[in-house]
C-alpha positions, 0 to 999 in steps of 0.5 A: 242311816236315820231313824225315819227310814227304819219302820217299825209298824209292823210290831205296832200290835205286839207292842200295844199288847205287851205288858210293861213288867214292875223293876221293884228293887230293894234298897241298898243297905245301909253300910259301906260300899266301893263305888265309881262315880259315873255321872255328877250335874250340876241341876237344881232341886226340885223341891227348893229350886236351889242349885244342886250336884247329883252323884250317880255312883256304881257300886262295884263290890261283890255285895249289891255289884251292878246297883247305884247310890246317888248323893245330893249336894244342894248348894244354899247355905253355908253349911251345903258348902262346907259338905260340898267341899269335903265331898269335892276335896275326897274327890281329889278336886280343890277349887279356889272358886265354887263358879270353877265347878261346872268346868271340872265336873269332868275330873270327877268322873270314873273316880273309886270312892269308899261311901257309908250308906245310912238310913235314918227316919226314912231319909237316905244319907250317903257320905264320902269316906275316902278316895280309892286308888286300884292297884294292879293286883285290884286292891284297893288302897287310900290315896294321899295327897303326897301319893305320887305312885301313879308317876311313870317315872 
């Protein structure tokens, strides 16, 4: 079925008359979350035009579960890189060449990460602690880069 045929003129009234309602959320505070990342682009910034990787990530803890962080990694200097390839190497992603990253935004996808949250002069900071891996009773524990837990065999 394409949208065209669905016509919606009928609620044209009640719409023009409903009012739009305020999401007026309180920030997340400050400290440390359980998150899954659930989308990361490559876009750039706003402000400086700079390439740019954007981190949308669900926390799914009991405190603030169903709320989102975002991180920000803009790419334009040397000292951008070396946060990019920590945050990517907590990821689980090492990559030979910066240029290989659009190929493998996917790997990043649906990964548990512990993040740190923290405010400072009204700048909102969230930093990558360490890669998460769900155990069948749901706790969570470290992954090392020697873990070979998740082999079926």
């Amino acid at each position: 079925m394409s949208n065209e045929s669905i016509d919606l003129r009928e609620f044209d009234e009640d719409f023009g008359e409903a009012e739009v309602r305020k999401k007026e959320f309180e920030p997340v505070p400050d400290g440390k979350y359980q998150v899954r990342v659930e989308a990361v682009e490559l876009g750039r910034s706003k402000t400086s035009d700079k390439p740019m990787l954007t981190w949308k990530l669900f926390i799914f803890t009991p405190s603030h579960q169903g709320r989102f962080l975002w991180r920000n990694n803009v790419i334009g200097s040397a000292e951008n890189l070396k946060w990019l390839k920590t945050d990517l190497a907590t990821c689980g992603l090492h990559l030979k060449k910066l240029s290989d990253l659009p190929a493998h935004l996917k790997d990043l996808l649906d990964i548990n990460l512990e993040v740190t949250k923290r405010t400072k002069g009204g700048n909102e900071n969230v930093y990558f602690n360490r890669l998460l891996v769900l155990t069948q009773s749901g706790a969570q524990r470290e992954r090392s880069p020697l873990d070979n837990s998740d082999v079926p065999f």
